[in-house]
C-alpha positions as a Markdown table, in Angstrom:
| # | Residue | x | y | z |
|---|---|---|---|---|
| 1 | Unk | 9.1 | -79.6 | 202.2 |
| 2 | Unk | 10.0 | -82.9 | 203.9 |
| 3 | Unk | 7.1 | -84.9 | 202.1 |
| 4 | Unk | 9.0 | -83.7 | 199.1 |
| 5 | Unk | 12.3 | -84.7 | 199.3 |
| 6 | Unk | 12.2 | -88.0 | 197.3 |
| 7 | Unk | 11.1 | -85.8 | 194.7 |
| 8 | Unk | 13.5 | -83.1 | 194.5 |
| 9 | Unk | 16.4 | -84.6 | 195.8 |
| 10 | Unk | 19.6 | -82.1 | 196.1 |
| 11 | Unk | 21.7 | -83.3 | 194.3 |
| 12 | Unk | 19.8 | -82.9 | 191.2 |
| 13 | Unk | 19.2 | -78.7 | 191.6 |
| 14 | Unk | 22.7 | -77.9 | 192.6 |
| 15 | Unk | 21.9 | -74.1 | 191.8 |
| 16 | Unk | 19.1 | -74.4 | 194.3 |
| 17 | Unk | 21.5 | -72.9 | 197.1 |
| 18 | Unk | 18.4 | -73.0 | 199.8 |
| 19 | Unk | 14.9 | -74.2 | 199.7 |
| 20 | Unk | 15.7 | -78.2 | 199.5 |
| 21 | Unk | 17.5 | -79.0 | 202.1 |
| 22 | Unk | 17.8 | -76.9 | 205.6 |
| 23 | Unk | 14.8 | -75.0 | 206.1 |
| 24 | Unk | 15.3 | -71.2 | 205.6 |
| 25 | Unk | 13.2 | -67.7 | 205.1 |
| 26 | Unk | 13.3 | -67.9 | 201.2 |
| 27 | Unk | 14.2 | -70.3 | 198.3 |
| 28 | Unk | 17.8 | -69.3 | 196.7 |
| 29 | Unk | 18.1 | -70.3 | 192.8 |
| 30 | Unk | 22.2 | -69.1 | 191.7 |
| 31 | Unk | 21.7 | -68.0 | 187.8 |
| 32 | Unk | 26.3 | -67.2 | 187.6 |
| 33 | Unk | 29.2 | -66.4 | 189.9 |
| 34 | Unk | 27.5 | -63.1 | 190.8 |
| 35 | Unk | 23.9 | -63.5 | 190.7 |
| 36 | Unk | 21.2 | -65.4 | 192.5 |
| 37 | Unk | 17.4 | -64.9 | 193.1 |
| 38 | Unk | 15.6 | -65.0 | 195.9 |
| 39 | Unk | 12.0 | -66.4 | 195.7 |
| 40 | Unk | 9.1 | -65.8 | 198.8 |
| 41 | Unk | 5.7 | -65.7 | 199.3 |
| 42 | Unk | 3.1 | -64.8 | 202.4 |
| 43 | Unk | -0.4 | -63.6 | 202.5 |
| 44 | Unk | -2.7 | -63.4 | 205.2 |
| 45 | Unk | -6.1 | -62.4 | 206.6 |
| 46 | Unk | -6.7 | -58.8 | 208.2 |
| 47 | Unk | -4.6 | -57.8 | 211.0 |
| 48 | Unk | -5.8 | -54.9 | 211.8 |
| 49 | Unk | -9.1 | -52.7 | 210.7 |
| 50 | Unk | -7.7 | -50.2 | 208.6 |
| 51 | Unk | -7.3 | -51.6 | 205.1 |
| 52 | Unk | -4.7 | -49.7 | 204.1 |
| 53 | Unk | -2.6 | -50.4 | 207.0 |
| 54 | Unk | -3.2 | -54.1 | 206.2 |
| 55 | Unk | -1.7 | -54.2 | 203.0 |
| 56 | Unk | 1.1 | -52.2 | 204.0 |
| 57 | Unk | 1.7 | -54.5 | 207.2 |
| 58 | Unk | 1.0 | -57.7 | 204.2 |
| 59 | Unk | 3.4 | -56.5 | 201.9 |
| 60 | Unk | 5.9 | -55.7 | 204.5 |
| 61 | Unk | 6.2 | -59.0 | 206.1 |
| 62 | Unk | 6.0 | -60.7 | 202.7 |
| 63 | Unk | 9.2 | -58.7 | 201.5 |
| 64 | Unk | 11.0 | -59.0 | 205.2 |
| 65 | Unk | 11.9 | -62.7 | 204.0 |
| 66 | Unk | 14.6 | -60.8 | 200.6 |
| 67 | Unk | 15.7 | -58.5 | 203.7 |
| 68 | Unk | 16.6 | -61.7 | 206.5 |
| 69 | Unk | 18.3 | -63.2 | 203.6 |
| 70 | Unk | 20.6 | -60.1 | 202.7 |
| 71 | Unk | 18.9 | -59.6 | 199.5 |
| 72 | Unk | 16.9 | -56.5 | 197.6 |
| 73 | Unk | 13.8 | -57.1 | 196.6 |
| 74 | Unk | 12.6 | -57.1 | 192.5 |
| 75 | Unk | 9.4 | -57.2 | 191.5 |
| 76 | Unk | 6.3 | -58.8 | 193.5 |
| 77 | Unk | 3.1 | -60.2 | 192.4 |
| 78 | Unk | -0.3 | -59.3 | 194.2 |
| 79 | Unk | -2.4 | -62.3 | 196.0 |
| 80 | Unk | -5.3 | -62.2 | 197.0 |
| 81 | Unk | -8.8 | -63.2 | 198.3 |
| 82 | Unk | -12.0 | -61.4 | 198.6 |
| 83 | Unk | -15.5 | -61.9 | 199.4 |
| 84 | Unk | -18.6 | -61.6 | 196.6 |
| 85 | Unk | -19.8 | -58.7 | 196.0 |
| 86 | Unk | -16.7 | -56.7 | 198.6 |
| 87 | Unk | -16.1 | -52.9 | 198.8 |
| 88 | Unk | -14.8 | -52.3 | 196.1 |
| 89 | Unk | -12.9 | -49.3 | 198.0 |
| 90 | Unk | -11.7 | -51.4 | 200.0 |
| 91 | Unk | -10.4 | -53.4 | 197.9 |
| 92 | Unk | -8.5 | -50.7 | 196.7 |
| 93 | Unk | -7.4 | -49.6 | 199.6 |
| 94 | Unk | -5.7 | -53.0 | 200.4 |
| 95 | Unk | -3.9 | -53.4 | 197.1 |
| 96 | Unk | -2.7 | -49.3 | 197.4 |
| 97 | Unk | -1.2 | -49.9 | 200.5 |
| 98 | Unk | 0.7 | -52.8 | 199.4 |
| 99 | Unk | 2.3 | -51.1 | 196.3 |
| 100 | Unk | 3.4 | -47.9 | 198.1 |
| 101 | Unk | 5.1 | -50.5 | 200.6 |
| 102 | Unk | 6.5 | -52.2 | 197.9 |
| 103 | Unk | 7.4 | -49.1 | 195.5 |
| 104 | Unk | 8.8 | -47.9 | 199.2 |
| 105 | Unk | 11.4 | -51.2 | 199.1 |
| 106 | Unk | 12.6 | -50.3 | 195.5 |
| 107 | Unk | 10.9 | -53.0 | 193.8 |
| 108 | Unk | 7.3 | -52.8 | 191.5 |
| 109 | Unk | 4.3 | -55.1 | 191.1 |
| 110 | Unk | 4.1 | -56.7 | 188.4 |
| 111 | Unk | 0.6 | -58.5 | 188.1 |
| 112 | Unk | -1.1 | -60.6 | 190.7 |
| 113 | Unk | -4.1 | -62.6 | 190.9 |
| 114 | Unk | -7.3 | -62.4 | 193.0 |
| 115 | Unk | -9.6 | -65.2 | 194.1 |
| 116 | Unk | -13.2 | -65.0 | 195.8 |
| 117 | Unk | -12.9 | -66.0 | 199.7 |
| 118 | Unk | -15.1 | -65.9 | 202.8 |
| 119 | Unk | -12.5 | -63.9 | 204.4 |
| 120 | Unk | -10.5 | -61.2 | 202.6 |
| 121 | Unk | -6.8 | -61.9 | 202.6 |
| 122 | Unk | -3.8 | -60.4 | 200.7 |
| 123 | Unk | 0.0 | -61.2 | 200.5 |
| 124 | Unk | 2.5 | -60.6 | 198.0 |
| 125 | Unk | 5.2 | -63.2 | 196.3 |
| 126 | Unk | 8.3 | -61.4 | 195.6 |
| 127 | Unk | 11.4 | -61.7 | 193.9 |
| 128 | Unk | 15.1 | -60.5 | 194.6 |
| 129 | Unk | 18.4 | -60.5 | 194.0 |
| 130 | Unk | 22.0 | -61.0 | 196.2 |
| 131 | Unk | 25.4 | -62.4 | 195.5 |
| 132 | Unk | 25.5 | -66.1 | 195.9 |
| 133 | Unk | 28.4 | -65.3 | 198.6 |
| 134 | Unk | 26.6 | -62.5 | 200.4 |
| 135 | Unk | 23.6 | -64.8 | 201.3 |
| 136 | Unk | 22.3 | -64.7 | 205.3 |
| 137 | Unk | 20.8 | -67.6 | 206.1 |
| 138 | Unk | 19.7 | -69.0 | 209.6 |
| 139 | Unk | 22.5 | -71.3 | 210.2 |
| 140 | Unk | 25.5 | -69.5 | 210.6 |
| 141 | Unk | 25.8 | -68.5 | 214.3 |
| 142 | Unk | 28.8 | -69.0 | 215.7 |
| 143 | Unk | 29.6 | -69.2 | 219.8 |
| 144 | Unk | 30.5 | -65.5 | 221.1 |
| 145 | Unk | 28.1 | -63.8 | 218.7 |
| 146 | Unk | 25.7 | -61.2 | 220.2 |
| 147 | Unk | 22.1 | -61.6 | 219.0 |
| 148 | Unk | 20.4 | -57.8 | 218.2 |
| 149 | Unk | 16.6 | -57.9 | 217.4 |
| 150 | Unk | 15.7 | -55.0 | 215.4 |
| 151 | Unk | 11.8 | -54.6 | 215.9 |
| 152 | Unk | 10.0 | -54.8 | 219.8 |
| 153 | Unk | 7.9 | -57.7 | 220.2 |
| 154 | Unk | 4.4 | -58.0 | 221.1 |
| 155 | Unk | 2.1 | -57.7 | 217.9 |
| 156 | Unk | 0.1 | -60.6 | 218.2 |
| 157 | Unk | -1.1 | -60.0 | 221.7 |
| 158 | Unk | -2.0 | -56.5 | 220.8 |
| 159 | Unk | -3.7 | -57.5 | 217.5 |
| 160 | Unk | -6.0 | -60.1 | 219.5 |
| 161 | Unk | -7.1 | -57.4 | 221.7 |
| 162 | Unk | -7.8 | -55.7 | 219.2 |
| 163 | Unk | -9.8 | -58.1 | 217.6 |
| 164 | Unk | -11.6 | -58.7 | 221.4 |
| 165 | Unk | -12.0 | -55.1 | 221.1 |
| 166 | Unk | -10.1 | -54.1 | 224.1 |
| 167 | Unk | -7.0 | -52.6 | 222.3 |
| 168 | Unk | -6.3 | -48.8 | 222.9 |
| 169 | Unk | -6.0 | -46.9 | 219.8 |
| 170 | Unk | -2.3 | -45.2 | 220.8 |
| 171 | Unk | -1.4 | -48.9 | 221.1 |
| 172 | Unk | -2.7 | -50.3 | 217.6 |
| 173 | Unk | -1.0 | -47.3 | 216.3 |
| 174 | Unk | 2.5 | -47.9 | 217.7 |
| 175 | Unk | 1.8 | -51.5 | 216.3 |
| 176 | Unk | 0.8 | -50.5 | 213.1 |
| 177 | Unk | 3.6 | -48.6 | 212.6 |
| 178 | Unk | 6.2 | -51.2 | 213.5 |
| 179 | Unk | 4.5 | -54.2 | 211.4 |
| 180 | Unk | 4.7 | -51.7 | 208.3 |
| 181 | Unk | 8.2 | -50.5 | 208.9 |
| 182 | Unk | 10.5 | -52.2 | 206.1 |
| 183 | Unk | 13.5 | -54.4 | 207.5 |
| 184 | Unk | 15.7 | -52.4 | 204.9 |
| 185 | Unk | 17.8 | -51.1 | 206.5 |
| 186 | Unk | 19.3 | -53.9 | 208.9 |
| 187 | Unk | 19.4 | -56.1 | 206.3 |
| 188 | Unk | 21.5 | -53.0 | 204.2 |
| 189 | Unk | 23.3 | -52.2 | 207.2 |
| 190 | Unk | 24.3 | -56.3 | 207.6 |
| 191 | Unk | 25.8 | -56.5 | 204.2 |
| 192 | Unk | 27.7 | -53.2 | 204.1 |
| 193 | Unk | 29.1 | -54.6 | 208.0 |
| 194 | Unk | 30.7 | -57.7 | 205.9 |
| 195 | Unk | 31.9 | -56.1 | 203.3 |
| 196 | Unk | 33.8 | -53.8 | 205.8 |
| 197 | Unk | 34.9 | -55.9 | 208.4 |
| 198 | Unk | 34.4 | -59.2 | 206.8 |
| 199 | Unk | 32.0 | -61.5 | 207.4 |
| 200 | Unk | 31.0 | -60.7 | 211.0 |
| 201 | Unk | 27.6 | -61.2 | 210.4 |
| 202 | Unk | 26.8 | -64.8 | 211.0 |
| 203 | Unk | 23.2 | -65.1 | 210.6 |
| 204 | Unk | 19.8 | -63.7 | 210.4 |
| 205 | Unk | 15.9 | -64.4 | 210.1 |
| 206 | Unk | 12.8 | -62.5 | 210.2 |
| 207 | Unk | 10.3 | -63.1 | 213.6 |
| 208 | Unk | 7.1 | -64.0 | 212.4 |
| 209 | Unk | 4.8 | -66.5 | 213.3 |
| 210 | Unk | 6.6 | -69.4 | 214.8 |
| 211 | Unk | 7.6 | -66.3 | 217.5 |
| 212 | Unk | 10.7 | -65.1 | 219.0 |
| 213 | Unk | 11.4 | -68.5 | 220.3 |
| 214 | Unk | 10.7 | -70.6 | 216.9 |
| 215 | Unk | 12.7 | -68.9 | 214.7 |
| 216 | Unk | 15.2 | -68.5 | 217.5 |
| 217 | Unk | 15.3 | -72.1 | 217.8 |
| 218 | Unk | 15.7 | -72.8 | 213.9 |
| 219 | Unk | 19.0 | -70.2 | 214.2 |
| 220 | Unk | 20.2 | -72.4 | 216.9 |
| 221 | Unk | 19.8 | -75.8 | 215.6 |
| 222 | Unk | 20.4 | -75.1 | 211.9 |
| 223 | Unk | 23.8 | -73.6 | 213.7 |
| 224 | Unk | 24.4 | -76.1 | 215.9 |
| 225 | Unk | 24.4 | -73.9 | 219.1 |
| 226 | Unk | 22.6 | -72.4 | 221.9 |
| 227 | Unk | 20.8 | -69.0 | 222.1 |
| 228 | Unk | 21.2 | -67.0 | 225.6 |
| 229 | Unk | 18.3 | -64.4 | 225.7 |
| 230 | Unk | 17.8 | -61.9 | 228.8 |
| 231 | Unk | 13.9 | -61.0 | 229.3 |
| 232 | Unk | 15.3 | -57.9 | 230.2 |
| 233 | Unk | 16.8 | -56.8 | 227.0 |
| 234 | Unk | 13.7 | -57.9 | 225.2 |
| 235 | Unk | 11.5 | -54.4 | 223.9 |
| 236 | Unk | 8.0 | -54.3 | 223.7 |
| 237 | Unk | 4.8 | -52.8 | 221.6 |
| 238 | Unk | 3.3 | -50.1 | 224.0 |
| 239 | Unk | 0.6 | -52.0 | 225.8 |
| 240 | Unk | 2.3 | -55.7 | 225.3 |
| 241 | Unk | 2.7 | -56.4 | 229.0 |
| 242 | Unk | -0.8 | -55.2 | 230.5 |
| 243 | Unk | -2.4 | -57.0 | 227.8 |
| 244 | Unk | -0.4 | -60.3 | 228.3 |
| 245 | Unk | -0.7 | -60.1 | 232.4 |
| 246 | Unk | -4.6 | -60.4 | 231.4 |
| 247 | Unk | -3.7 | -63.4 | 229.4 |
| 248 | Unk | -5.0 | -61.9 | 226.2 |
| 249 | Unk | -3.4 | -64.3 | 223.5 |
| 250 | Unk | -4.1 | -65.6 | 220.2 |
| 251 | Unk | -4.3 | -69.6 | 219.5 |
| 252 | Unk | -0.9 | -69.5 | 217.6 |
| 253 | Unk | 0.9 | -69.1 | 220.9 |
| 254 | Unk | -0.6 | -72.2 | 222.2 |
| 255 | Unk | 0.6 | -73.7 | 219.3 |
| 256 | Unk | 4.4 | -72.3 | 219.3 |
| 257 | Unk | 4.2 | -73.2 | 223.1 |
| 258 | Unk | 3.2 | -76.7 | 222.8 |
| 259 | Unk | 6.0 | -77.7 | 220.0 |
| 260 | Unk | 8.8 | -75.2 | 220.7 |
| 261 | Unk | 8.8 | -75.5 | 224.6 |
| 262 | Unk | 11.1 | -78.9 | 224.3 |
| 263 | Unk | 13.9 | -76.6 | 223.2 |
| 264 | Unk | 13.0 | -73.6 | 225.4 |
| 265 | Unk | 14.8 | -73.8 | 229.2 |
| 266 | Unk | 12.6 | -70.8 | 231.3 |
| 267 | Unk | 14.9 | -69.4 | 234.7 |
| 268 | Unk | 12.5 | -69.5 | 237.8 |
| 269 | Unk | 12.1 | -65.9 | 237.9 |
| 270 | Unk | 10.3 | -65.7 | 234.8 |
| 271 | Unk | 6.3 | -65.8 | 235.4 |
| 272 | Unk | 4.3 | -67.6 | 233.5 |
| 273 | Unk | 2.6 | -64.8 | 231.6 |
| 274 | Unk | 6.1 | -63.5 | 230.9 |
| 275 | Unk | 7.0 | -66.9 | 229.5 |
| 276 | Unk | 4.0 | -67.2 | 227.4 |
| 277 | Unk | 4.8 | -63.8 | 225.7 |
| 278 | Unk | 7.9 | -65.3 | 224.2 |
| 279 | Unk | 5.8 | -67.4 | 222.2 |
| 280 | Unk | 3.3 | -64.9 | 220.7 |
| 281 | Unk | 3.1 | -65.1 | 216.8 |
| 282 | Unk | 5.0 | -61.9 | 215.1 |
| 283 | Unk | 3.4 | -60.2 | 211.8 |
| 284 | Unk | 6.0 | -58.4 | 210.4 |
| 285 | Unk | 8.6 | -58.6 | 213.1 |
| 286 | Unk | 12.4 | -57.6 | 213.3 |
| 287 | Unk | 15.1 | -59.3 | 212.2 |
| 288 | Unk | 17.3 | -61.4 | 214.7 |
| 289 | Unk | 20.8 | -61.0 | 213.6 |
| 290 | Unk | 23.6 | -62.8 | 214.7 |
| 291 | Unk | 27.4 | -61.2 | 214.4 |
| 292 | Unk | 30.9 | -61.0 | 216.0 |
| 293 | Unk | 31.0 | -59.2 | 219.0 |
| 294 | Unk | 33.6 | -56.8 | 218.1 |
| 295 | Unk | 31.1 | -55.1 | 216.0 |
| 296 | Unk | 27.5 | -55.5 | 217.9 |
| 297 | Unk | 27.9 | -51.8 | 219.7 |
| 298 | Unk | 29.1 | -50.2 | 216.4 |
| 299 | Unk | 26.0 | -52.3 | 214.5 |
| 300 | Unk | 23.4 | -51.5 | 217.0 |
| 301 | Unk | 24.3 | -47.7 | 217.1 |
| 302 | Unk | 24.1 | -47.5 | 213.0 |
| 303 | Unk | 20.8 | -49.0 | 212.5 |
| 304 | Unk | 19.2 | -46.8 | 215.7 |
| 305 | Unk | 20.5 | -43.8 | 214.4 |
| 306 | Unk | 18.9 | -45.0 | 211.1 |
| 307 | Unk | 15.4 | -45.2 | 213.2 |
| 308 | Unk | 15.4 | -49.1 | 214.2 |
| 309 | Unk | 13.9 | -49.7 | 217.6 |
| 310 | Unk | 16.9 | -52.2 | 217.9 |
| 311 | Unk | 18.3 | -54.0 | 221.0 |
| 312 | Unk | 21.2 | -56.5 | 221.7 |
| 313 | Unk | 18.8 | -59.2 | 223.0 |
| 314 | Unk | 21.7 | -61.9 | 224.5 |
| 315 | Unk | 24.3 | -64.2 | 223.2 |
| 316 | Unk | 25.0 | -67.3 | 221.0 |
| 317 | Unk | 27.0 | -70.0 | 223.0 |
| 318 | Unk | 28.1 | -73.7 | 222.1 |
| 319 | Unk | 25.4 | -76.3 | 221.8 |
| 320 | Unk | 22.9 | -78.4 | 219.9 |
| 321 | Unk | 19.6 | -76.1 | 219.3 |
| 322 | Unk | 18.9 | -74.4 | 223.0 |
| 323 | Unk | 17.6 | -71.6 | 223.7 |
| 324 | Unk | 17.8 | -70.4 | 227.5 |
| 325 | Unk | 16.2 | -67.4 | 229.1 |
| 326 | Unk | 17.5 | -65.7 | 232.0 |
């Protein structure tokens, strides 16, 4: 958007909440006092080989960017790119597991529109709704937080075997599952937290393809402090680490590496296959949620007994946009 700003300058959309200004996961338009919409969009080429397990995993991680703002999801509209003369059951296929994801999330699809492509891809842009004060944006960390991630990390190494063909089926099966799990229910859990205790939760965005790092670091500096992250604590896709200590990554790392590393401060114990991991490209990842301390035990036992594969990941301390691993 920063090419853009001349032409949409602020001031001008003041019920454009987010989408102008600080980068975040959606746009944010504010119809009245109690009403806003949420607008997103994401498509992308296969993932995986099962068709309808891509447009599950599609329609998942187009809808995760409602969930990291707070918000429910509407309506979505179909995109999407196919080949001349493609399966036609594949096709089908695709687009089916898409709308069972999104009839899953509580919303419908509502139309769509298709293009012919070399390469089939298929995304969603979707609609929702949340109160203009109940909005979680990136930038709202505060020093003392504790930073839970809600999904293990690890599907893009595993998807690149798989596309090298050196992926085991139990782990593109575990993967699978996780990139078309719904973030519902943190995002549910988040809001019902403030309306209990407050607002304890600070802020929150969806891991995708800028990695655990990128997005981390957007937290950070739209926040205006420093993320403390234990290697540790981190949770992995079955199969993550043997594939990454055989250096099986996908491009986008390199790329998150090479701009995200001047933020990124790496303790000597960390190898360097261990390092790169943090910057492997999510599809569909977890949410990383920042929020009071007082509550993170109470949180992270809710959304596990819910089924999230959730784990308190570090901490959030004063700063200007680090992000430190230990």
């Amino acid at each position: 958007m920063q090419p853009l700003k001349g032409i949409f300058p602020q001031q001008d959309y003041p019920n454009l909440l987010i989408g102008l200004d600080a980068p975040d996961d959606s746009a944010v338009y504010k119809l009245d006092d109690n009403r806003a919409l949420i607008s997103t969009l994401d498509f992308f080429a296969p993932v995986v080989d099962d068709p309808y397990a891509f447009g599950a995993i599609a329609a998942a991680n187009a809808l995760s960017d409602v969930y990291a703002m707070g918000g429910k999801p509407l309506l979505a509209i179909n995109l999407a790119a196919f080949p001349e003369n493609f399966d036609t059951g594949i096709m089908a296929e695709i687009l089916r597991g898409g709308a069972e994801k999104v009839r899953e999330s509580g919303a419908a699809i509502a139309g769509g529109h298709t293009i012919t492509d070399k390469e089939p891809k298929y995304g969603l842009a979707v609609t929702g709704e949340i109160h203009p004060e109940k909005i979680l944006a990136k930038g709202g960390a505060k020093a003392g937080d504790v930073l839970i991630l809600t999904k293990p990390l690890g599907a893009g190494v595993i998807t690149t075997a798989l596309k090298q063909g050196m992926a085991e089926l139990d782990h593109v099966t575990a993967v699978t599952a996780g990139m078309s799990r719904l973030n519902r229910i943190p995002a549910e859990v988040a809001q019902s937290y403030n309306e209990k205790f407050g607002k304890c939760v600070h802020a929150m965005t969806d891991i995708t393809g800028y990695s655990l790092l990128g997005h981390g670091h957007e937290m950070a500096h739209l926040s205006n402090v420093d993320l403390h992250i234990r290697f540790v604590a981190l949770q992995w896709y079955p199969g993550t680490l043997h594939y990454a200590k055989a250096e099986i990554f996908s491009g986008g790392l390199w790329r998150n590496y090479d701009y995200f590393k001047q933020w990124v401060h790496i303790a000597g114990t960390i190898a360097h296959w261990q390092e790169s991991l943090l910057y492997d490209p999510q599809t569909s990842g977890g949410l990383l949620i920042a929020l009071a301390s007082e509550q993170a035990e109470a949180f992270l036992a809710d959304i596990r007994t819910a089924g999230e594969a959730a784990a308190i990941i570090g901490i959030v301390q004063s700063g200007s946009g680090q992000i430190y691993i230990t």
